[in-house]
C-alpha positions as CSV (number, residue, x, y, z in Angstrom):
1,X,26.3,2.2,-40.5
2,X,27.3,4.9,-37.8
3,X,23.1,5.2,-37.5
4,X,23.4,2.0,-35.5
5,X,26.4,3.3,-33.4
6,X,24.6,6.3,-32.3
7,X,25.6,7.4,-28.4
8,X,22.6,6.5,-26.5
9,X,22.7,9.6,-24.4
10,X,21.8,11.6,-27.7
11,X,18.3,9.0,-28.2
12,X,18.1,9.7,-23.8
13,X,18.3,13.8,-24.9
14,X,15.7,13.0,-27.8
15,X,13.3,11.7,-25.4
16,X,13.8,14.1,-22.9
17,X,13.1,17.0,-25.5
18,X,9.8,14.7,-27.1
19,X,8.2,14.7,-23.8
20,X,9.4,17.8,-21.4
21,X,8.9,20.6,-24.4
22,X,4.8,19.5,-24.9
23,X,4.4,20.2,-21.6
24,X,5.0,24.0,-21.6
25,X,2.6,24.2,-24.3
26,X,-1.0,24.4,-24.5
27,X,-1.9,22.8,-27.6
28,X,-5.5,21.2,-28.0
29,X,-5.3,17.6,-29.0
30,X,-8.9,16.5,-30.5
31,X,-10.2,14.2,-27.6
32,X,-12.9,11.3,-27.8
33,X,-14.6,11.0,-24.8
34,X,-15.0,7.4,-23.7
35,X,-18.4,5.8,-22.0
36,X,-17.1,5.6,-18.3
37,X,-15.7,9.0,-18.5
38,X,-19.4,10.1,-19.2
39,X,-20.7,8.1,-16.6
40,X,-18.8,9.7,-13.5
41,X,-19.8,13.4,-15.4
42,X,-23.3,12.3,-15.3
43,X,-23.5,11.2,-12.1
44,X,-22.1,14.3,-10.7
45,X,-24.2,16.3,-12.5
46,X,-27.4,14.6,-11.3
47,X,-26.3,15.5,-7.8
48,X,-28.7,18.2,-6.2
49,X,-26.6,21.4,-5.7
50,X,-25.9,21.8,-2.1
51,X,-25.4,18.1,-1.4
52,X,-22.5,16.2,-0.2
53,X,-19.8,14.2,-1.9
54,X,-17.1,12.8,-0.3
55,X,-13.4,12.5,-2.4
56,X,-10.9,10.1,-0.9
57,X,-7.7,10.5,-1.7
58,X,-6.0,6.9,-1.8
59,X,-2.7,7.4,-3.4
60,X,1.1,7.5,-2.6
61,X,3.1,10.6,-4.0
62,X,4.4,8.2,-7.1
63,X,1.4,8.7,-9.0
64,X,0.5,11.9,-8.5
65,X,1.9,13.3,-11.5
66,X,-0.7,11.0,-13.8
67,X,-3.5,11.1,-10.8
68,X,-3.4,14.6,-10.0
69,X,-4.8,16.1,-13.6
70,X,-7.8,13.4,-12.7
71,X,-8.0,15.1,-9.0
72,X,-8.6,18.2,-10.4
73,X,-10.8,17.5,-13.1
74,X,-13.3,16.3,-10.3
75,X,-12.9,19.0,-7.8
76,X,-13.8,21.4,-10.3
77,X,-16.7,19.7,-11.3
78,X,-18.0,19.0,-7.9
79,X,-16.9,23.0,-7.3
80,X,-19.1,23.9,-10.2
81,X,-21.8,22.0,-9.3
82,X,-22.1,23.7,-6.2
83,X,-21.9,20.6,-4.2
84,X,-20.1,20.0,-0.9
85,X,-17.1,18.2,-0.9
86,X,-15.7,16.0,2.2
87,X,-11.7,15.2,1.6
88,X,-10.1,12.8,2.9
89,X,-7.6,9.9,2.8
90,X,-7.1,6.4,3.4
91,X,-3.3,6.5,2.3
92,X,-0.9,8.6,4.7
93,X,0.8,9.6,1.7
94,X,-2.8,11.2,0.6
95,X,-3.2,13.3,3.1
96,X,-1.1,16.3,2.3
97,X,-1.6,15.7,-1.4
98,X,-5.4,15.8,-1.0
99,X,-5.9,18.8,0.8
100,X,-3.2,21.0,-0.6
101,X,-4.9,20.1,-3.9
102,X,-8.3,20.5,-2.4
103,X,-7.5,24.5,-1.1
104,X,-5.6,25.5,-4.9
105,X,-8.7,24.0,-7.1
106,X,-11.0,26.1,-3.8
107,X,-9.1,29.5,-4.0
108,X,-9.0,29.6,-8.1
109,X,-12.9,29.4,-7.9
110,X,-13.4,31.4,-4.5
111,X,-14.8,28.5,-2.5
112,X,-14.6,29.0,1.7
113,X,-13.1,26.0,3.6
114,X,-15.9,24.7,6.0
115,X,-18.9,26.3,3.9
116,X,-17.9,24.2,0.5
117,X,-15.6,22.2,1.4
118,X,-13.7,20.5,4.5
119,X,-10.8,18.1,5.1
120,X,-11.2,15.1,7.5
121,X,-7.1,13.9,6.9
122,X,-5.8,10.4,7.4
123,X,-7.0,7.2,9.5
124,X,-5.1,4.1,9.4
125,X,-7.0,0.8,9.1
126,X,-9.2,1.8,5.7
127,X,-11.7,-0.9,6.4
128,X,-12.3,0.1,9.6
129,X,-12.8,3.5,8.5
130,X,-14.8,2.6,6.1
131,X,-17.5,0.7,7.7
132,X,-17.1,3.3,11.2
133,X,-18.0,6.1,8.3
134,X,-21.3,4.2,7.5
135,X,-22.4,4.6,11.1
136,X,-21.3,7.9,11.9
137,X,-18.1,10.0,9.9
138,X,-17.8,11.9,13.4
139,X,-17.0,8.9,15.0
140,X,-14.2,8.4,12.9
141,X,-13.1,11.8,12.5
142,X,-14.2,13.3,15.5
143,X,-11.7,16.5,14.1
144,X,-10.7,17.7,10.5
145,X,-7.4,18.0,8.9
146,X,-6.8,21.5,10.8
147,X,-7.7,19.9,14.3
148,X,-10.8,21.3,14.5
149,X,-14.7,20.4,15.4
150,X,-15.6,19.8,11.9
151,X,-19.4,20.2,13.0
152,X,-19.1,23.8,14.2
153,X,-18.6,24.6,10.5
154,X,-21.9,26.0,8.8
155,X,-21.9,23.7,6.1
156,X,-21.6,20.7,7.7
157,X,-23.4,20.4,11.0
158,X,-25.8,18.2,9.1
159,X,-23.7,15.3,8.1
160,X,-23.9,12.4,10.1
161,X,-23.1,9.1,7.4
162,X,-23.6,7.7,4.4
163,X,-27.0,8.5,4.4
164,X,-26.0,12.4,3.9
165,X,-23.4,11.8,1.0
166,X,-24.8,11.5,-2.2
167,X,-21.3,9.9,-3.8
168,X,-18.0,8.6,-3.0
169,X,-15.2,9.1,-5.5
170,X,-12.2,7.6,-4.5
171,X,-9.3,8.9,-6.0
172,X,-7.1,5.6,-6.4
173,X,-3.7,3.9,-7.4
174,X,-4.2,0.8,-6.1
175,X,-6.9,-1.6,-4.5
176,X,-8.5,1.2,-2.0
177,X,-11.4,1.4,-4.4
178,X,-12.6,-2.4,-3.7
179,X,-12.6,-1.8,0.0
180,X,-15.2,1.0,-1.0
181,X,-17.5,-1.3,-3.2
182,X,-17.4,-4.0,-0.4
183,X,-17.3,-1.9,2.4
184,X,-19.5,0.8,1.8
185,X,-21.6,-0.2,-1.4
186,X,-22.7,-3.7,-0.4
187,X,-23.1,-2.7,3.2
188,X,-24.8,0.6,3.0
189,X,-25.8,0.6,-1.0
190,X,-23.2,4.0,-0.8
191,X,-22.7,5.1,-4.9
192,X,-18.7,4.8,-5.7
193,X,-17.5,6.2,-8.3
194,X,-13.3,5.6,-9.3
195,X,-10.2,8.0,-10.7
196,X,-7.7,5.5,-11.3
197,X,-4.1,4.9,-12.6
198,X,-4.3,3.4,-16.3
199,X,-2.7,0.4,-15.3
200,X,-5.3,0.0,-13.0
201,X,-8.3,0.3,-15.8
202,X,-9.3,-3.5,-16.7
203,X,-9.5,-4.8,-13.0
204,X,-12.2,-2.5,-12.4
205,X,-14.5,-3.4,-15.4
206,X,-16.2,-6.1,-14.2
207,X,-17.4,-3.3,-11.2
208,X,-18.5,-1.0,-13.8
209,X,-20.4,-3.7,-15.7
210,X,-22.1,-5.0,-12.9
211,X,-23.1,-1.4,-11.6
212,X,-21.2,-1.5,-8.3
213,X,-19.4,1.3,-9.4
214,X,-21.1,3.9,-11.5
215,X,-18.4,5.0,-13.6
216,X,-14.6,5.1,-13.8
217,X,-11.6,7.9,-15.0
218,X,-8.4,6.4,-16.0
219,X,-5.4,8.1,-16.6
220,X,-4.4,10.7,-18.8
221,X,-6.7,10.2,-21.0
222,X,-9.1,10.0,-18.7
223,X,-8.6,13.5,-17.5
224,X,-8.4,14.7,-20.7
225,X,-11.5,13.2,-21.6
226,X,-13.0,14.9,-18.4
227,X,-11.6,18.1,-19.1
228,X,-12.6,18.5,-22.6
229,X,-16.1,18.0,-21.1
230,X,-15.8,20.8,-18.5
231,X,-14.7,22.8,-21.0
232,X,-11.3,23.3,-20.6
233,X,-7.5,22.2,-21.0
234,X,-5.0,21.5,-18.1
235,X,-2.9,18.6,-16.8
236,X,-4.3,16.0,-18.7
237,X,-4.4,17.7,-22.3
238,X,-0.6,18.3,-21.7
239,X,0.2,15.2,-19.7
240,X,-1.6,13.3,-23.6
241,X,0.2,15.7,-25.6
242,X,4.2,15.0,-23.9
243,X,2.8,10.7,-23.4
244,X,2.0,10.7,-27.5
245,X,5.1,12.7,-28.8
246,X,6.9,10.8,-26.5
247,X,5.5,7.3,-28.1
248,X,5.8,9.3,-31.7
249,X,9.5,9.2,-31.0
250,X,10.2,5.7,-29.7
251,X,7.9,4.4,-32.7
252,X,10.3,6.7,-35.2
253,X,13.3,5.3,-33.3
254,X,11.9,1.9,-34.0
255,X,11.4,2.6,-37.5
256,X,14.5,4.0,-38.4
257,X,16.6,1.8,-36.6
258,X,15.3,-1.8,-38.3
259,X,15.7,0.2,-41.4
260,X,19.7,1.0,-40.7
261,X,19.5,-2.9,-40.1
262,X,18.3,-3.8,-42.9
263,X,20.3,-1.7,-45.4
264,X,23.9,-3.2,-43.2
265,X,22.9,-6.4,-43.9
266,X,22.8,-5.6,-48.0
């Protein structure tokens, strides 16, 4: 059948079309938000307004297009909530992503760098780091992202170590949210809380089961999930909406294809 001779750069076009046209549209997909998605919204929200949470941005710039919708998701939240966020990164790649993301979530919802939020940048060495932090953050950064003393800013003069931050949420698309548990949570009984990759999802259960982290977002969905419960649709809704035409297809494909096959062979 000429079905089963079909040009592959017409199925390459096919695709292309199934998942680039969803994402210039804004259409609501119904979302089921899942139990560790809830967890990281709860814990957030059960934050005292005012206090600290510090977002580290461990990821390389080949996962930002399914970590960023998570990023955002949580800024906002933590924006909302009126809390203060210290960014930072334990990835070089990180650095530029996390505050550039950082001062377009702050300037959509009028938030003043240094009163609600600040940006520490990149230190090498992540365990290090991690363990100088839980003695004293100035230590380690002694200057912010902009080269300046961070403590001269109003908002942060009080911060001194883990003792001040009420949560870490490690924004993650690798390992750099172990480090944190055993680091930071066994050492200095810090709360972590994880935005991952999907791929990354099942080798952090066991963490969430056995409390050392208090909650997990994973991938698209994830965001999704955390969007729909902060009320509104971005990155993620589309990001789900382009991932499950684009599966739609390939399944259709599939479909149609063992069908040709089947009628040949009569």
């Amino acid at each position: 059948m000429r079905l089963l001779s079909l040009d592959r750069r017409i199925i390459y076009i096919l695709v292309l079309l199934a998942v680039g046209v969803p994402l210039l549209f804004r259409v609501p997909l119904p979302v089921k938000v899942g139990v560790e998605t809830r967890k990281v919204h709860s814990a957030i929200d059960n934050i005292p307004h005012g206090s600290y949470v510090m977002l580290s941005f461990d990821i390389e710039a080949s996962s930002l297009p399914e970590v960023k919708p998570l990023a955002e998701a949580t800024v906002r939240h933590c924006f909302q909530r009126d809390l203060r966020i210290i960014g930072l990164a334990l990835f070089s790649e990180g650095a530029a992503i996390g505050y550039n993301l950082l001062v377009q979530v702050a300037d959509e919802m009028g938030k003043v760098y240094g009163s609600d939020y600040i940006y520490l940048g990149f230190r090498p060495q992540y365990v290090s780091a991690i363990l100088g932090m839980g003695e004293s953050i100035e230590d380690v950064f002694p200057l912010d992202y902009l080269n300046n003393d961070w403590r001269e800013y109003p908002g942060y003069a009080s911060l001194g170590n883990y003792d001040d931050v009420a949560l870490v949420i490690s924004i993650a698309d690798g390992s750099l949210p172990t480090y944190w548990v055993e680091y930071a949570g066994s050492r200095y009984n810090q709360k972590i809380a994880a935005c991952l990759t999907a791929a990354m999802t099942t080798s952090y259960y066991p963490y969430t089961v056995s409390g050392q982290l208090v909650g997990m977002v994973s991938g698209l969905k994830g965001a999704a999930e955390y969007e729909t419960m902060l009320g509104y649709s971005g990155g993620g809704h589309r990001g789900m909406l382009s991932q499950s035409s684009g599966h739609a297809l390939i399944i259709l494909l599939v479909i149609v294809a063992n069908v040709a096959e089947l009628r040949k062979r009569k």
